[in-house]
N, CA, C and O atoms as a Tripos MOL2 file, in Angstrom:
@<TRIPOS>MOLECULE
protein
  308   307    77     0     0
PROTEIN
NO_CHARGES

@<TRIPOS>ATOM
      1 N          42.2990   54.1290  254.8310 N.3       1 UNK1
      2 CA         43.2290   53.8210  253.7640 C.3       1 UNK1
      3 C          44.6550   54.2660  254.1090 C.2       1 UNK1
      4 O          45.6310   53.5320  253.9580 O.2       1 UNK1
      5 N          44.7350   56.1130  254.8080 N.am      2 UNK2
      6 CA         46.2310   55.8610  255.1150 C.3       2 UNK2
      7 C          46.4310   56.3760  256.2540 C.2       2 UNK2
      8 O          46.8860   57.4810  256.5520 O.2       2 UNK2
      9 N          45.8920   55.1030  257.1990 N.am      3 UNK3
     10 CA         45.8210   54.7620  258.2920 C.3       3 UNK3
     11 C          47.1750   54.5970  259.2130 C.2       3 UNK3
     12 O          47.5280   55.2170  260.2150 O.2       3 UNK3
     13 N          47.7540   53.5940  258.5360 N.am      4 UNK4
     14 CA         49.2810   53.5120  259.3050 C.3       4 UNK4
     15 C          50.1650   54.2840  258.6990 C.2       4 UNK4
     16 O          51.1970   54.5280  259.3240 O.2       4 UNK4
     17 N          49.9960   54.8370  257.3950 N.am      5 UNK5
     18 CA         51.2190   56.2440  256.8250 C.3       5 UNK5
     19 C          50.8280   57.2160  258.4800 C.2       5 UNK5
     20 O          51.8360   57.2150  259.1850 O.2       5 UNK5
     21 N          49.6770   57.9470  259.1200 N.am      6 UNK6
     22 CA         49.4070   58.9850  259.8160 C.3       6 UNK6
     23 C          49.7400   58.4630  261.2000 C.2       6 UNK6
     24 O          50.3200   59.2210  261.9770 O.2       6 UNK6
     25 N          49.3790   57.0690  261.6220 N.am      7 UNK7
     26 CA         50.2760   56.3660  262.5580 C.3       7 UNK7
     27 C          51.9220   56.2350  262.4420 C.2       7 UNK7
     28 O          52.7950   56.5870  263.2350 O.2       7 UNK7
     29 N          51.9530   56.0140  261.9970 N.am      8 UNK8
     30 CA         53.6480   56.3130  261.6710 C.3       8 UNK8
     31 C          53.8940   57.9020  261.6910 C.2       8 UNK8
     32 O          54.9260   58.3460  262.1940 O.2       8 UNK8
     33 N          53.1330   58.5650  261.2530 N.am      9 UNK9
     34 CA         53.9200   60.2570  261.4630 C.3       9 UNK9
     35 C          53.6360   60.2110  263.1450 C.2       9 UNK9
     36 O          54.6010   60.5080  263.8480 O.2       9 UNK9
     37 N          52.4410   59.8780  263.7770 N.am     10 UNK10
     38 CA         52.4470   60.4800  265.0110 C.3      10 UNK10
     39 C          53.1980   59.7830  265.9280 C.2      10 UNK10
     40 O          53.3790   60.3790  266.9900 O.2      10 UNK10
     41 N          53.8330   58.3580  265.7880 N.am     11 UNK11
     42 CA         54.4700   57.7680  266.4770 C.3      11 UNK11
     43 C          55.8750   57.7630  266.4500 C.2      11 UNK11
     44 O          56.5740   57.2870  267.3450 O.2      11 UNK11
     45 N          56.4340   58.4860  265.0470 N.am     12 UNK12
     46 CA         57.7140   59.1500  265.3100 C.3      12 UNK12
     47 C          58.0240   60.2400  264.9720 C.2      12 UNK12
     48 O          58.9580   60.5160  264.2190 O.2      12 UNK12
     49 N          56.9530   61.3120  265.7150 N.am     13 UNK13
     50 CA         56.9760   62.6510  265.2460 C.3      13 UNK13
     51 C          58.1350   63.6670  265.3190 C.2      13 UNK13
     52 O          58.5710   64.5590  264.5910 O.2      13 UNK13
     53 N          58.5960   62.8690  267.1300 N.am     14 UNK14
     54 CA         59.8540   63.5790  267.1730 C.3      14 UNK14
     55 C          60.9860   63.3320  266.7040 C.2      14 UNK14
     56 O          61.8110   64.2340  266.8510 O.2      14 UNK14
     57 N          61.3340   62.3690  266.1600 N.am     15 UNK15
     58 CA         62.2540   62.0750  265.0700 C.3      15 UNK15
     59 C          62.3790   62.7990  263.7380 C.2      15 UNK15
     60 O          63.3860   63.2800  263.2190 O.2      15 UNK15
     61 N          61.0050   62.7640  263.2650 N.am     16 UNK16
     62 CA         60.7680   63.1400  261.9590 C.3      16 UNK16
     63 C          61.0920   64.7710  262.1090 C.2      16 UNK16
     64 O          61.9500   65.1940  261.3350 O.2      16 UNK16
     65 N          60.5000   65.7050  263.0100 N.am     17 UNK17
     66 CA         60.4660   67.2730  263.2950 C.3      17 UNK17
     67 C          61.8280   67.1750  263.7630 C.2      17 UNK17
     68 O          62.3030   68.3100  263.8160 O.2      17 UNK17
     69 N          62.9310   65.9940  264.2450 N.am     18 UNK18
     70 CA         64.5310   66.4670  264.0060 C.3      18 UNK18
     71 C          65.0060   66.6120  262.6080 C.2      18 UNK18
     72 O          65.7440   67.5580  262.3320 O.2      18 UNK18
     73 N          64.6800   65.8380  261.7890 N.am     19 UNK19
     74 CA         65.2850   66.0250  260.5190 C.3      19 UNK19
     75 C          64.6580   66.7790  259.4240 C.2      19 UNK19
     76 O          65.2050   67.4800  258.5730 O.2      19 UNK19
     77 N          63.3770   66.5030  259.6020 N.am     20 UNK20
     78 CA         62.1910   67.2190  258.4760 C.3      20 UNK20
     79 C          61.9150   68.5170  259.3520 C.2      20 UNK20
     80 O          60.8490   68.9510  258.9150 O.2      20 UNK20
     81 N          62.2510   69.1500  260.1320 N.am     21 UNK21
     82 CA         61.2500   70.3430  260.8000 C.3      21 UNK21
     83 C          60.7200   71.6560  259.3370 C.2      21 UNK21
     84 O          61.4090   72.4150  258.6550 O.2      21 UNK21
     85 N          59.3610   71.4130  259.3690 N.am     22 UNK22
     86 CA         58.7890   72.7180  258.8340 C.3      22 UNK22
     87 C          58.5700   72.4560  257.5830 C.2      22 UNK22
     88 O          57.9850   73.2900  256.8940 O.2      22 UNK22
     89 N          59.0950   70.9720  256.9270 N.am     23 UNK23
     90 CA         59.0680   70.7790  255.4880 C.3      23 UNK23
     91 C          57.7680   69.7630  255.7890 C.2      23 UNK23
     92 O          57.3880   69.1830  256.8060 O.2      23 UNK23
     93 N          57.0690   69.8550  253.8640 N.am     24 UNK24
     94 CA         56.3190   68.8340  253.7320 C.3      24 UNK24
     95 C          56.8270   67.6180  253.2130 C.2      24 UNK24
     96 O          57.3850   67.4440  252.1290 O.2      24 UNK24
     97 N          56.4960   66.5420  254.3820 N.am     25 UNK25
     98 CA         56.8190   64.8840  253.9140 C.3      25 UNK25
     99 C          55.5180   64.5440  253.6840 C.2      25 UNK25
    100 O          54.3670   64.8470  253.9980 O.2      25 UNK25
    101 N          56.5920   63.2880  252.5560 N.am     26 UNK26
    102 CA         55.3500   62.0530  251.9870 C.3      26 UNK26
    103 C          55.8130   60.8320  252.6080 C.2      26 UNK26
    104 O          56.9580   60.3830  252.6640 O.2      26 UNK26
    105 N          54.4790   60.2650  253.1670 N.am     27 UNK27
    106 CA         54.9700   58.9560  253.6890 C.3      27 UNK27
    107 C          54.2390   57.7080  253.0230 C.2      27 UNK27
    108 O          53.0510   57.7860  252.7090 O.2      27 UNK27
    109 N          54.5660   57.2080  252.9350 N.am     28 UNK28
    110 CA         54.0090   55.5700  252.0880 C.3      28 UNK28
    111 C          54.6550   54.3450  252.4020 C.2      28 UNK28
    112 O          55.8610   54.1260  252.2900 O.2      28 UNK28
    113 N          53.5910   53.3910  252.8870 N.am     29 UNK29
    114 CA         54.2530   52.1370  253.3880 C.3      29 UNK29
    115 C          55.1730   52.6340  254.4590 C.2      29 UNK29
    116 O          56.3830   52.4570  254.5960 O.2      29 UNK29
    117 N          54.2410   53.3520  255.2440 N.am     30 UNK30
    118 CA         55.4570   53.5800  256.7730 C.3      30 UNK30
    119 C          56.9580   54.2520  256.8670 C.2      30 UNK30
    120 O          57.6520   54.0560  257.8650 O.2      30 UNK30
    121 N          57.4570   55.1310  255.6610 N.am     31 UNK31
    122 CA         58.4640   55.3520  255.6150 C.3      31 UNK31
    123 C          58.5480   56.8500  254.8430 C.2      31 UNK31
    124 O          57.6580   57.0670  254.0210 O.2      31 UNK31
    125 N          59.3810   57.7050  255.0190 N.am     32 UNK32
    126 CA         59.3900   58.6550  254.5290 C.3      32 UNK32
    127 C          59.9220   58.6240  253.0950 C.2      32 UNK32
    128 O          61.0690   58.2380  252.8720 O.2      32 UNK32
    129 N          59.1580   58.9980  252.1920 N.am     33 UNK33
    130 CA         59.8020   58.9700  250.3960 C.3      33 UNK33
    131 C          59.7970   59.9690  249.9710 C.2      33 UNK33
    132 O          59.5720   60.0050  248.7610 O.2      33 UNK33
    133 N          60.0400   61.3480  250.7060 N.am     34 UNK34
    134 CA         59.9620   62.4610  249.9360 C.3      34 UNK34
    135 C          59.8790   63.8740  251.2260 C.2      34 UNK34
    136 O          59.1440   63.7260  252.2020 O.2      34 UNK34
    137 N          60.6540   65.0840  251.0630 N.am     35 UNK35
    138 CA         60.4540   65.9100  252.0010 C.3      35 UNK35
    139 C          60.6070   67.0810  250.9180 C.2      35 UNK35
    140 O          61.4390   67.1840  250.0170 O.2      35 UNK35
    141 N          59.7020   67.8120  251.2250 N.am     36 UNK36
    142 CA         59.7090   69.3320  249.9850 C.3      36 UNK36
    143 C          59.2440   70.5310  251.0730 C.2      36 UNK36
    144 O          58.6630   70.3530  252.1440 O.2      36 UNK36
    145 N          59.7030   71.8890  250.4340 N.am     37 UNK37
    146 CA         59.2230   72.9400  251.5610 C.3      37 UNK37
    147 C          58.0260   73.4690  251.1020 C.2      37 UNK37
    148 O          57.7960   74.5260  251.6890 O.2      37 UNK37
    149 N          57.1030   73.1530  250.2360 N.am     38 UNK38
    150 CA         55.8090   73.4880  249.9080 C.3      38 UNK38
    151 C          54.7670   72.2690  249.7140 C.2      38 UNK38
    152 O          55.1920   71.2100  249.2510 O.2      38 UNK38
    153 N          53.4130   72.4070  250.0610 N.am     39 UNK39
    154 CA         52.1650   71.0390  249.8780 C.3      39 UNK39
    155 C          52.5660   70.7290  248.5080 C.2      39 UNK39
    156 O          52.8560   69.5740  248.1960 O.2      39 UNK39
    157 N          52.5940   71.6070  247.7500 N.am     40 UNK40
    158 CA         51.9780   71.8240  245.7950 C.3      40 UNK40
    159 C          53.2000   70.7930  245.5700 C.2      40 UNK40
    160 O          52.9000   69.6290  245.3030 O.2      40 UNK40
    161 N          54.2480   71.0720  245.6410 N.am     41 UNK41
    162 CA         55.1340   70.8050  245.0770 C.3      41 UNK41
    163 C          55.4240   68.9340  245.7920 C.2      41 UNK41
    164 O          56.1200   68.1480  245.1490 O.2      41 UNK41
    165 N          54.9140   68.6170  246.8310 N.am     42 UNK42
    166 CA         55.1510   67.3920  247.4910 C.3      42 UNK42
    167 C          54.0910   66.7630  246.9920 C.2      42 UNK42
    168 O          54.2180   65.5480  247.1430 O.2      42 UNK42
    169 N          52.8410   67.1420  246.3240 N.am     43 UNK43
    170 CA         51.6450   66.4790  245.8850 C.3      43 UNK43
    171 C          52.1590   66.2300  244.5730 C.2      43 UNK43
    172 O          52.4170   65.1250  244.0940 O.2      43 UNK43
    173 N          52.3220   67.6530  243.8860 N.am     44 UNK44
    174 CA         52.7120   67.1930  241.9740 C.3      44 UNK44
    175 C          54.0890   66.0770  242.1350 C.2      44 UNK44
    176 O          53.8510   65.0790  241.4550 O.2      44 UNK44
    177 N          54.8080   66.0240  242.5100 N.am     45 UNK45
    178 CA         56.2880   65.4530  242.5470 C.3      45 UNK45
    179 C          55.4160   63.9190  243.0630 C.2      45 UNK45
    180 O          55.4080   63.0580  242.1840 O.2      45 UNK45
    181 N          54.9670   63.6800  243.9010 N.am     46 UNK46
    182 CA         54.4750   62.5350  244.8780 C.3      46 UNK46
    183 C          53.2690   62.1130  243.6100 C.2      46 UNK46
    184 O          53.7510   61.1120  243.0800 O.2      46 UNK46
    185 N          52.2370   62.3670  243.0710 N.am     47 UNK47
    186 CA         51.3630   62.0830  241.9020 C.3      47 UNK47
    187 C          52.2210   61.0770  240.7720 C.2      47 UNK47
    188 O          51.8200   59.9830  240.3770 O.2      47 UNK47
    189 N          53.4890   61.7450  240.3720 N.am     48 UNK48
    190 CA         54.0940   60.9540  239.4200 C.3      48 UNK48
    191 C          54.7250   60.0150  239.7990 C.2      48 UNK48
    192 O          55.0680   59.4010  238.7880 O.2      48 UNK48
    193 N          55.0830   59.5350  240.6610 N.am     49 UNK49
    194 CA         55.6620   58.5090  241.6520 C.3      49 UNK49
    195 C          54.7590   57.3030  241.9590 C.2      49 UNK49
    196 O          54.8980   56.0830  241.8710 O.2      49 UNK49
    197 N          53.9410   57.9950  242.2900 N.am     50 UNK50
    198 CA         52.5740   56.8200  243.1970 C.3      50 UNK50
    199 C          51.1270   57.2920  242.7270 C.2      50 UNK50
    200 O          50.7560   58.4600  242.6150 O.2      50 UNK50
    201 N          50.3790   56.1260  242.4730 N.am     51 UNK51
    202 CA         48.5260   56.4280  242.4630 C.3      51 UNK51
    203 C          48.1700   57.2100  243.5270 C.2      51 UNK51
    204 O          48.8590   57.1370  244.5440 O.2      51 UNK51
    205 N          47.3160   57.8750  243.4930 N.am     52 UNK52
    206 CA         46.7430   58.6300  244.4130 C.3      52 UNK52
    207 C          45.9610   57.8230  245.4510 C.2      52 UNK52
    208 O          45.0940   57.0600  245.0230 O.2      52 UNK52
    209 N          46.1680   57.9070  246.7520 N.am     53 UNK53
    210 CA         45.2840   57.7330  247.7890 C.3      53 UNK53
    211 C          46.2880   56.5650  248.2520 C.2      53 UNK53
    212 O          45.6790   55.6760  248.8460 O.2      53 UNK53
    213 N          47.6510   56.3420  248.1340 N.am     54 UNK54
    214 CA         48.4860   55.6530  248.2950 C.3      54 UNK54
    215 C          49.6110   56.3510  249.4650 C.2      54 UNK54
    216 O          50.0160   55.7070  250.4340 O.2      54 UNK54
    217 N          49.9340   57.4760  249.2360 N.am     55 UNK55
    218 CA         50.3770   57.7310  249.9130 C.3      55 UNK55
    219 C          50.0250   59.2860  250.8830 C.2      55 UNK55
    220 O          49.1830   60.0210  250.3670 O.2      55 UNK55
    221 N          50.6640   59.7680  252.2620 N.am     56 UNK56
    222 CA         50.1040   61.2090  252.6440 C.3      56 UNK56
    223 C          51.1160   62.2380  252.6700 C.2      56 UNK56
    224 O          52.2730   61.8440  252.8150 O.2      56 UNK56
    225 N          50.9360   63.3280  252.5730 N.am     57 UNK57
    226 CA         51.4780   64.6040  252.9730 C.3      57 UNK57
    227 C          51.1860   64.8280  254.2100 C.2      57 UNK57
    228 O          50.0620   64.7470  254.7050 O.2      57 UNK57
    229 N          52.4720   65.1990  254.9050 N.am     58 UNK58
    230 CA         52.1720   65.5400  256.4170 C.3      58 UNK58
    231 C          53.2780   66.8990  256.7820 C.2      58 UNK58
    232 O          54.4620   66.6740  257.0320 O.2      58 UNK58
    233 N          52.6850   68.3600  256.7690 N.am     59 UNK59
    234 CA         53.2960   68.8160  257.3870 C.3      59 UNK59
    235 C          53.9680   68.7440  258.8540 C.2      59 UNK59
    236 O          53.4190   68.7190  259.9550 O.2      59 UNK59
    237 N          55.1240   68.7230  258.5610 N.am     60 UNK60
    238 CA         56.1790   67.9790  260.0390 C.3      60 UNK60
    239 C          56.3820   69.4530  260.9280 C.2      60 UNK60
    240 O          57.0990   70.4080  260.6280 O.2      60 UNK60
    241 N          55.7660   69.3360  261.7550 N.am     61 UNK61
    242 CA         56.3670   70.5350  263.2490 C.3      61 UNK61
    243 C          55.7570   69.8780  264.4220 C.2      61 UNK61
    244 O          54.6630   69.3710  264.1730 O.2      61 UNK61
    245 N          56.1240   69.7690  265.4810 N.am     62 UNK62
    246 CA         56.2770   69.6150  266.6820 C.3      62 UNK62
    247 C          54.8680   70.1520  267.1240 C.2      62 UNK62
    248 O          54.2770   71.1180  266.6410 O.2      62 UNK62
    249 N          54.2980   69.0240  268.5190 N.am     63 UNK63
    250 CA         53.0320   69.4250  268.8990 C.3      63 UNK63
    251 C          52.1130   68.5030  268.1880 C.2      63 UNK63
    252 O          52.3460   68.0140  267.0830 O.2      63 UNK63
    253 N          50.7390   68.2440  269.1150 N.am     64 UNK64
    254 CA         49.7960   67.5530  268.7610 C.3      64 UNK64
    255 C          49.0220   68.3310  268.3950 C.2      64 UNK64
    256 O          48.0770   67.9360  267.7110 O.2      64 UNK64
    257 N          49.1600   69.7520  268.7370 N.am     65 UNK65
    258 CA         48.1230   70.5600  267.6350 C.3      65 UNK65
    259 C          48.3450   70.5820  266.1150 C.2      65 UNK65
    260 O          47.4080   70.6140  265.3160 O.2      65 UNK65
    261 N          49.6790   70.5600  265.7540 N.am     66 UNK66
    262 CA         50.6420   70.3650  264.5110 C.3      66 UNK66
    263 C          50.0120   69.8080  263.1290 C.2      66 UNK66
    264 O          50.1650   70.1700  261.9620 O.2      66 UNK66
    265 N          49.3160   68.8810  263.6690 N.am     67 UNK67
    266 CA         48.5790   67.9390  262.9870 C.3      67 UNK67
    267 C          46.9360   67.5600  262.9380 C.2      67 UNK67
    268 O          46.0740   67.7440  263.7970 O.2      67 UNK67
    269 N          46.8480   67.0050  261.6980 N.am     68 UNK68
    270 CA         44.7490   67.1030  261.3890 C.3      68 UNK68
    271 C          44.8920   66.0520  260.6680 C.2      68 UNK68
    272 O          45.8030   65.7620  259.8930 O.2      68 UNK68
    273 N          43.8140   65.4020  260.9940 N.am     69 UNK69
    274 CA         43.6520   64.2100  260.0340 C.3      69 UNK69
    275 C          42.3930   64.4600  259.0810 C.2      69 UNK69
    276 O          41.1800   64.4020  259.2860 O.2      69 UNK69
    277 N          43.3620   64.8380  257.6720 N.am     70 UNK70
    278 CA         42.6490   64.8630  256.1140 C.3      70 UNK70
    279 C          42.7600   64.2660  255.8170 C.2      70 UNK70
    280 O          43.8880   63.8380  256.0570 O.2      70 UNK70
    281 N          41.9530   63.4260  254.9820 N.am     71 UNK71
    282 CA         42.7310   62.5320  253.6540 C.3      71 UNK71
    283 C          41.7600   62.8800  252.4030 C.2      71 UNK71
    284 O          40.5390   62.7290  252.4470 O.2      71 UNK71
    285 N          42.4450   63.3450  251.3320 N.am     72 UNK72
    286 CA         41.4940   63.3290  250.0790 C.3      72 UNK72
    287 C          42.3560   61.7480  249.5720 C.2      72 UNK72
    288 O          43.3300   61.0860  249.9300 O.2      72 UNK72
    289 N          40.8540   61.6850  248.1230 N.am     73 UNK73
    290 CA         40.7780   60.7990  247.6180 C.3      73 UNK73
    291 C          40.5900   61.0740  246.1850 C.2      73 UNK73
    292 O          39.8030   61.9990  245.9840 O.2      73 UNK73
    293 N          41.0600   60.5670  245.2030 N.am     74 UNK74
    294 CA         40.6200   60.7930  243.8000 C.3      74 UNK74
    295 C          39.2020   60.0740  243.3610 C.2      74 UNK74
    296 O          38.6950   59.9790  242.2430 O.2      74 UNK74
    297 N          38.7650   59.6210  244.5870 N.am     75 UNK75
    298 CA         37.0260   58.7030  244.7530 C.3      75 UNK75
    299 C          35.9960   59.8820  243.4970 C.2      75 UNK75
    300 O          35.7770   60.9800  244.0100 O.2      75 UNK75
    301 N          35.5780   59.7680  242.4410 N.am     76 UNK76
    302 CA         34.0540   59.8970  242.4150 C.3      76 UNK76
    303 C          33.2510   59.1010  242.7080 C.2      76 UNK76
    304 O          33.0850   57.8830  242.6340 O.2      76 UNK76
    305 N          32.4830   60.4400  243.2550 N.am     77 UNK77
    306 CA         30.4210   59.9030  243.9130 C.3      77 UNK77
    307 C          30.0280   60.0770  242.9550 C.2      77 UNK77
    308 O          28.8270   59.9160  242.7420 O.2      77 UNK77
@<TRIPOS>BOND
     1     1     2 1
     2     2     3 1
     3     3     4 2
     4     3     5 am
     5     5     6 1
     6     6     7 1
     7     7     8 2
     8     7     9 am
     9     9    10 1
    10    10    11 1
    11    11    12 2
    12    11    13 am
    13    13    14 1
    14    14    15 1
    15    15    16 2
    16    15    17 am
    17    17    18 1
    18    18    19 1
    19    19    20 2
    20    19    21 am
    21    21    22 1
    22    22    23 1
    23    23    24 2
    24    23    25 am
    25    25    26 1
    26    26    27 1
    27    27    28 2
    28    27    29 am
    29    29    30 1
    30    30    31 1
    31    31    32 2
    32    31    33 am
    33    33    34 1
    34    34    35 1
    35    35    36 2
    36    35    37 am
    37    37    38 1
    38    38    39 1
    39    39    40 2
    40    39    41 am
    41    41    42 1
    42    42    43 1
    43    43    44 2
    44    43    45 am
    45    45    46 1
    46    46    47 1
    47    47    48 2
    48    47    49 am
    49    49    50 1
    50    50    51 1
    51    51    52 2
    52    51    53 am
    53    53    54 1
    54    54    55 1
    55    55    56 2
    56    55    57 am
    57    57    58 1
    58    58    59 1
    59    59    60 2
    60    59    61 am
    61    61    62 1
    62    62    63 1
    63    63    64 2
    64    63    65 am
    65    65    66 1
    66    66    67 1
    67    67    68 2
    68    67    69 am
    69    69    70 1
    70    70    71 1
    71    71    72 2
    72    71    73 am
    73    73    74 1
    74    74    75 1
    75    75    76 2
    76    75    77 am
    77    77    78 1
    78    78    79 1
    79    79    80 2
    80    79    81 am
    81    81    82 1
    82    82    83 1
    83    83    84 2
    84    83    85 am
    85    85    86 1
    86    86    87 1
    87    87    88 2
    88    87    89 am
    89    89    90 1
    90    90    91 1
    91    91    92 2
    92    91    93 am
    93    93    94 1
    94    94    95 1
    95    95    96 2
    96    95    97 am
    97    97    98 1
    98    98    99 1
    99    99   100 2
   100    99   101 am
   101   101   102 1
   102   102   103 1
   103   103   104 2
   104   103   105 am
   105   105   106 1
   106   106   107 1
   107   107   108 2
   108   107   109 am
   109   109   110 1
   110   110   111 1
   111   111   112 2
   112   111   113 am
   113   113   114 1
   114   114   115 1
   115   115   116 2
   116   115   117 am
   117   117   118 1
   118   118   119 1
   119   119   120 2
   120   119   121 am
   121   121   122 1
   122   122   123 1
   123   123   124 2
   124   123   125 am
   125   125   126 1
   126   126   127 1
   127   127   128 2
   128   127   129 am
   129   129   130 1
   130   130   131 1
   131   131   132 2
   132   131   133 am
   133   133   134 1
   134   134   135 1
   135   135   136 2
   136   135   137 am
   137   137   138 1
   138   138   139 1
   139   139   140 2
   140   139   141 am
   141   141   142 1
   142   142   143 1
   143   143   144 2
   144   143   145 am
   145   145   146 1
   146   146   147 1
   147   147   148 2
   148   147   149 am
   149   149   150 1
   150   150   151 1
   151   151   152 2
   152   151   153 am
   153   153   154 1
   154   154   155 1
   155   155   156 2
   156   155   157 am
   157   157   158 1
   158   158   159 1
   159   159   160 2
   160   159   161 am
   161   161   162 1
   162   162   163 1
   163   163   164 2
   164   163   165 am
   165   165   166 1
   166   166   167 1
   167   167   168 2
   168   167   169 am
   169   169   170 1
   170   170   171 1
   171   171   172 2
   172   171   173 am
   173   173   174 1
   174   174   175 1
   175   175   176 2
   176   175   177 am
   177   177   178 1
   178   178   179 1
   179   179   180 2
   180   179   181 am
   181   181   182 1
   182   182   183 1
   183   183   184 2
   184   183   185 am
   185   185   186 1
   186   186   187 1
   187   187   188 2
   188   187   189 am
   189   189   190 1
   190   190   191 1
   191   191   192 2
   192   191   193 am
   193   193   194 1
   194   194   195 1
   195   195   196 2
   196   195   197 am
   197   197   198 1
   198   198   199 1
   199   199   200 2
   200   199   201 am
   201   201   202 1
   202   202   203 1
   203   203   204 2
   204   203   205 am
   205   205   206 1
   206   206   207 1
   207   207   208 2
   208   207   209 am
   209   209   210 1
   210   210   211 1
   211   211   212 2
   212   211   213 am
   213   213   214 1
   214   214   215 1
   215   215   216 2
   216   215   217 am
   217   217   218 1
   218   218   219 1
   219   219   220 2
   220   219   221 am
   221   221   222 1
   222   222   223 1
   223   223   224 2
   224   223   225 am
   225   225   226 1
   226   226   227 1
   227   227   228 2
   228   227   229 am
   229   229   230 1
   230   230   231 1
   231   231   232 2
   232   231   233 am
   233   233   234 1
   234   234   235 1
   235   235   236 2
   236   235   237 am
   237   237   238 1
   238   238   239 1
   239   239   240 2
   240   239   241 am
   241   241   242 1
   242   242   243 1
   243   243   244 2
   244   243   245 am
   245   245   246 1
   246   246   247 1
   247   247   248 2
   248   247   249 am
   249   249   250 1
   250   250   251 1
   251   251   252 2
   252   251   253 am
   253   253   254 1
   254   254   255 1
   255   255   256 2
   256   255   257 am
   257   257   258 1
   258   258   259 1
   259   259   260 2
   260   259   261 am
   261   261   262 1
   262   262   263 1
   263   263   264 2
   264   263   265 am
   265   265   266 1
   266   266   267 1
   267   267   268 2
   268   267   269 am
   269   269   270 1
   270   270   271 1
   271   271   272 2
   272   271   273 am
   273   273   274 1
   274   274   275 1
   275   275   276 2
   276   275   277 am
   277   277   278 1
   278   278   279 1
   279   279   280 2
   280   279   281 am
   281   281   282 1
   282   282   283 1
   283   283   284 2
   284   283   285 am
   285   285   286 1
   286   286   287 1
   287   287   288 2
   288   287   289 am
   289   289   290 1
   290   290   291 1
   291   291   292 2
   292   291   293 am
   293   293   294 1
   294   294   295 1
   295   295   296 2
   296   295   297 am
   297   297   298 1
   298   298   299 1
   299   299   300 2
   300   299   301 am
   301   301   302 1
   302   302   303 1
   303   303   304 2
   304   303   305 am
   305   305   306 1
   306   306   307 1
   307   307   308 2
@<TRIPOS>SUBSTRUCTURE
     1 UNK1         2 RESIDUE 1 A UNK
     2 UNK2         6 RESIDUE 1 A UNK
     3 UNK3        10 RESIDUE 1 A UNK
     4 UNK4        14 RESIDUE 1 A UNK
     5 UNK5        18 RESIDUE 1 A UNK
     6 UNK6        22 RESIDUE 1 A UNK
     7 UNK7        26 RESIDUE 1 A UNK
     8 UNK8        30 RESIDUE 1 A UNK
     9 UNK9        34 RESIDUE 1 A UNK
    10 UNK10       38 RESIDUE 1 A UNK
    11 UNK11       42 RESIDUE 1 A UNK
    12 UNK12       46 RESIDUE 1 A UNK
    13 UNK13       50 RESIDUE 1 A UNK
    14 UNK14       54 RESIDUE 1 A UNK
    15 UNK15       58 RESIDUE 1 A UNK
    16 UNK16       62 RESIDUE 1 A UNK
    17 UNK17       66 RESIDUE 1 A UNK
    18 UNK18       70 RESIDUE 1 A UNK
    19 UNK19       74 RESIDUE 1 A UNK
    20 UNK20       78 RESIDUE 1 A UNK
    21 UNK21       82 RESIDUE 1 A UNK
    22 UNK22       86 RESIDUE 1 A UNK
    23 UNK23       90 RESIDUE 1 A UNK
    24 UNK24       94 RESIDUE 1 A UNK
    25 UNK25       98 RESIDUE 1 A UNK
    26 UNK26      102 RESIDUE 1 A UNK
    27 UNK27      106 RESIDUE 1 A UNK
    28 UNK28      110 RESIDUE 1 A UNK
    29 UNK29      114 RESIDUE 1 A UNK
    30 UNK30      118 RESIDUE 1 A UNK
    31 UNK31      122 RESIDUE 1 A UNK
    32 UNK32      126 RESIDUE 1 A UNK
    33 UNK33      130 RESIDUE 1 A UNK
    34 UNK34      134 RESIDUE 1 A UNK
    35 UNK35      138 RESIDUE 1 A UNK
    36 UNK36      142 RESIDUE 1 A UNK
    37 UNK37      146 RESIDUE 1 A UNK
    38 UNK38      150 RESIDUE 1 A UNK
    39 UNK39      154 RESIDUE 1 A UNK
    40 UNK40      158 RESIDUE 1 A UNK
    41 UNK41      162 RESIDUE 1 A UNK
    42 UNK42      166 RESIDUE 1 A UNK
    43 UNK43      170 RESIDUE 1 A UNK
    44 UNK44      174 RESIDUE 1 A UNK
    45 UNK45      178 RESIDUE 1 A UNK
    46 UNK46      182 RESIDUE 1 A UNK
    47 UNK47      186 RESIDUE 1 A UNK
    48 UNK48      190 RESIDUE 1 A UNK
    49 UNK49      194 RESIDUE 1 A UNK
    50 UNK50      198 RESIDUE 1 A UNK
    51 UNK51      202 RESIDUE 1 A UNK
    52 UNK52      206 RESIDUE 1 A UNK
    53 UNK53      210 RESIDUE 1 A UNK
    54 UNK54      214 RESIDUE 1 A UNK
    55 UNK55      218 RESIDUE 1 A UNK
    56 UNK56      222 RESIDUE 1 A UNK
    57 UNK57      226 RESIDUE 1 A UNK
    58 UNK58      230 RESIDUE 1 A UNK
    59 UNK59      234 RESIDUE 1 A UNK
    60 UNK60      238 RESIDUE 1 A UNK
    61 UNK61      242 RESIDUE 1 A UNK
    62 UNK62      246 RESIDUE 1 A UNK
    63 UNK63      250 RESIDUE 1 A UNK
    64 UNK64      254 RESIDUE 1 A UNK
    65 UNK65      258 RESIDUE 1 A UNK
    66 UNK66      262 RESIDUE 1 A UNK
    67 UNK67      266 RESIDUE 1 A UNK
    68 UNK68      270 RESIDUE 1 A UNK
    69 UNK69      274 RESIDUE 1 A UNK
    70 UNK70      278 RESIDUE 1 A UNK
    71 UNK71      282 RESIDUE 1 A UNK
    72 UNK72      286 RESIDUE 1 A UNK
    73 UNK73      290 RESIDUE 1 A UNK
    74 UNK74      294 RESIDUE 1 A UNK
    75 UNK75      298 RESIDUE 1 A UNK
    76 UNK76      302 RESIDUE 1 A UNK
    77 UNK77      306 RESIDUE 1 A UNK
């Protein structure tokens, strides 16, 4: 589901860690819509904006360790 939002962070990571370094971005539809210095605050702010499972949080720092691929979902089983 946010398949090309996490393709897009890793394919312009070093771009993004020039301008975003250390903050949390939201990306949706391939583009950055939001940079905050805490998860909480980039999830509640990003919730009222967009449905859930629409867009990701990606802490931005440098390195392929840097990064994990999570994705929650508001899915009930």
């Amino acid at each position: 589901m946010l398949e090309r939002e996490f393709k897009y962070y890793i394919d312009n990571q070093t771009d993004l860690v020039e301008k975003y370094n250390n903050r949390f971005i939201v990306i949706k539809d391939e583009s950055v819509v939001g940079a905050y210095d805490d998860e909480l605050t980039a999830y509640l702010e990003s919730k009222k904006k967009y449905p859930l499972g629409t867009f990701l949080i990606q802490h931005c720092q440098a390195g392929k360790e840097s990064y994990t691929q999570v994705f929650h979902s508001n899915a009930i089983f």
